[in-house]
N, C-alpha and C positions, 0 to 999 in steps of 0.2 A: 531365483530372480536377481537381476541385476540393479545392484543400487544406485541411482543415476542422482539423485539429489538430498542433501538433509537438511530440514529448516530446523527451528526453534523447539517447534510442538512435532514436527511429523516426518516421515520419509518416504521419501518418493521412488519407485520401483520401475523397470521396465519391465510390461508385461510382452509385447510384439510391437509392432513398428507401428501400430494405432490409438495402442492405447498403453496408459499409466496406474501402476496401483500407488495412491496416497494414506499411507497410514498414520494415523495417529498413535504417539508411543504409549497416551494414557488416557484413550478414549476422546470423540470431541464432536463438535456440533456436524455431524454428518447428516444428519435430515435437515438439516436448518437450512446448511449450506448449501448441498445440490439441490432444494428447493429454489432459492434464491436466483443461483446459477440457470438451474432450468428456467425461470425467468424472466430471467436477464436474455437470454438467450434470443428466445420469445419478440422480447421487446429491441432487440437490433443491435444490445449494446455486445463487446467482444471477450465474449466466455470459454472456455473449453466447454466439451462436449460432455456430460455425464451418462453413464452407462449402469452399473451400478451400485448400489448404498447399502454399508451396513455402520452396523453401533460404530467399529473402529476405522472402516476400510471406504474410499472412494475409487473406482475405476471409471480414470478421467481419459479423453481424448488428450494423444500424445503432440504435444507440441514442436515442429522444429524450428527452430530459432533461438539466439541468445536471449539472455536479459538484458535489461536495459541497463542495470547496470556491468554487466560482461562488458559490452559496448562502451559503459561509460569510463572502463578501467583500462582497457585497450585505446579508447581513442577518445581523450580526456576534452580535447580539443571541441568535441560536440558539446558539452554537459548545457549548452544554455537553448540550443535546439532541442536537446533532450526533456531538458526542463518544461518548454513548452504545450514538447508533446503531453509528457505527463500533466501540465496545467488541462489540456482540450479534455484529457481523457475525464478528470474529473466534472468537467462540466457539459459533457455525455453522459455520466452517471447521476449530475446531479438535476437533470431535466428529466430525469424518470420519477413521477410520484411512490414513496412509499407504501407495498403496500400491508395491507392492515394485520397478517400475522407477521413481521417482521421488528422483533423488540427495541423496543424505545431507546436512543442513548444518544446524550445532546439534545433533546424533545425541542419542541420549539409550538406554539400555542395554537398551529395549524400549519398547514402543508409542508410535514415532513417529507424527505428525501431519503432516497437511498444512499448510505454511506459504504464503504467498504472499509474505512478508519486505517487500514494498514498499506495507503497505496504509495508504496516507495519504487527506486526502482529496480529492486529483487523480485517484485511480483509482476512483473511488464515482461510477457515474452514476446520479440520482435519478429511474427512470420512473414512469410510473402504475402499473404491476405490481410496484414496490417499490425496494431501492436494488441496485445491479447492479455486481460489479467486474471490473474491467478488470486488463490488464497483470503477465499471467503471466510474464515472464521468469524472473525472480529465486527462483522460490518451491522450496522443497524439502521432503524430510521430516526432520522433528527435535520440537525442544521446542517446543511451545506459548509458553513463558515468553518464550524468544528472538522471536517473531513481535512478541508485544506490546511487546519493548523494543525493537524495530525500530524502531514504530510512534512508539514515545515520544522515541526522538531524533532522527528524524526530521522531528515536530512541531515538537520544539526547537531543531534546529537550522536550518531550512527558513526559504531566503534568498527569502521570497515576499508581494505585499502582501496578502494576507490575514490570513498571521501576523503581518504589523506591531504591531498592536499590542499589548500588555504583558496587558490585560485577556482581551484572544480569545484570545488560544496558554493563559492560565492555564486558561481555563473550556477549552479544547478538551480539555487533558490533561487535567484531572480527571472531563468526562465521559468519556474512555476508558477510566480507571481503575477510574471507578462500572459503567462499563456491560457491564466485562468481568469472567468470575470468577476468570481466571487474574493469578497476581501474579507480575509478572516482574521483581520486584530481582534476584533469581541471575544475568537474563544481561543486567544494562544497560550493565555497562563492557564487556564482549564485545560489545554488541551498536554501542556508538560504535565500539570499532576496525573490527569488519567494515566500519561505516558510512564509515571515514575511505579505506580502500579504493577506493570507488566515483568512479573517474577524471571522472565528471561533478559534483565538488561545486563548488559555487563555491568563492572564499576564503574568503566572510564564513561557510559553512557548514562549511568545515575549520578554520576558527579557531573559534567554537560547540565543538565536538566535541574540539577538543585542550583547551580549557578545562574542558569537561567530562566528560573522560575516568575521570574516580573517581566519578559519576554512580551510585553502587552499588544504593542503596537505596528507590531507585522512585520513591518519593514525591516527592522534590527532584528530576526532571526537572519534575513540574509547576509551579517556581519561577521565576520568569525574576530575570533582572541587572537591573541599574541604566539599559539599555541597552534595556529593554525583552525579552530575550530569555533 
């Protein structure tokens, strides 16, 4: 099999020009997720196809097209159109109700939402039939607010050369901000600590995140430092 992509938790394989094998290197929510997916699916929002599940392995529907960030490293000049998109897509995801086996995270006292918590744009692949996201792991039902401030320090703090420079990470987070209607200052210092959490950060993205851990007010994640970031 040829190995066509490697994330954090998993690696991505070509199986034939339709489909993809996604393995996880140490096991991972694979019923959860093509549950979900199949779902999503269902409900109109833009998923790959799933084929089939086991404990480690998913055989997804092969995608062609870059990511968005591919696109965003290549031609830096969109990152605020980019932004946008990415703002719509979450609030496509977040007009779908949660539903009820889908675990809590963010809860919120009634009408959770479906989050995907990890939507940057590494998981956005760009087809001819529109933009398409990937990489269910992380996602659960809760607030809406908490998804977008996922998104947002995640932007920020993201140890990647796309985000290098000072100008594209500005214009990325403010077209997120424009392009989405949800305003998620209430969970963006909750949404760094979960962030600090995740045993795959680099350092220079745990040091981001401990600096900007009072991050409260929204608006100021779209600022960067002196540093560029």
């Amino acid at each position: 099999m040829e190995l066509i992509a490697q994330g954090r938790d998993a690696d991505v394989y070509a199986l034939d020009e339709s489909r993809v094998l996604r393995r996880y290197r140490h096991g991972g929510p694979t019923g959860l997720e093509s549950r979900l997916m199949t779902h999503l699916a269902a409900c109109g929002y833009p998923v790959p196809r799933v084929f089939e599940v086991t404990d480690t392995d998913m055989v997804l529907e092969r995608l062609a097209g870059p990511t968005m960030l591919d696109v965003l490293t290549r031609r830096p000049w969109r990152a605020g159109s980019l932004g946008r998109e990415l703002g719509r897509l979450h609030d496509r995801l977040h007009a779908l109700p949660a539903p009820e086996w889908l675990p809590k995270r963010f809860g919120t006292a009634d009408g959770d939402r479906v989050l995907h918590l990890d939507l940057h744009p590494g998981n956005v692949i760009l087809t001819r039939r529109g933009p398409v996201v990937i990489d269910w792991c992380n996602a659960g039902a809760g607030d809406p607010a908490a998804d977008v401030a996922m998104t947002l320090v995640t932007v920020g703090s993201a140890d990647l050369p796309g985000f290098a420079a000072r100008p594209v990470r500005g214009l990325l987070l403010r077209g997120i901000r424009s392009g989405c209607r949800t305003d998620p200052a209430g969970r963006m210092r909750e949404a760094a600590r979960a962030k600090l959490d995740d045993p795959n950060l680099t350092p220079a993205e745990a040091a981001w995140l401990r600096r900007h851990d009072g991050v409260g007010d929204g608006p100021g994640v779209g600022r960067t430092d002196r540093s560029g970031r």
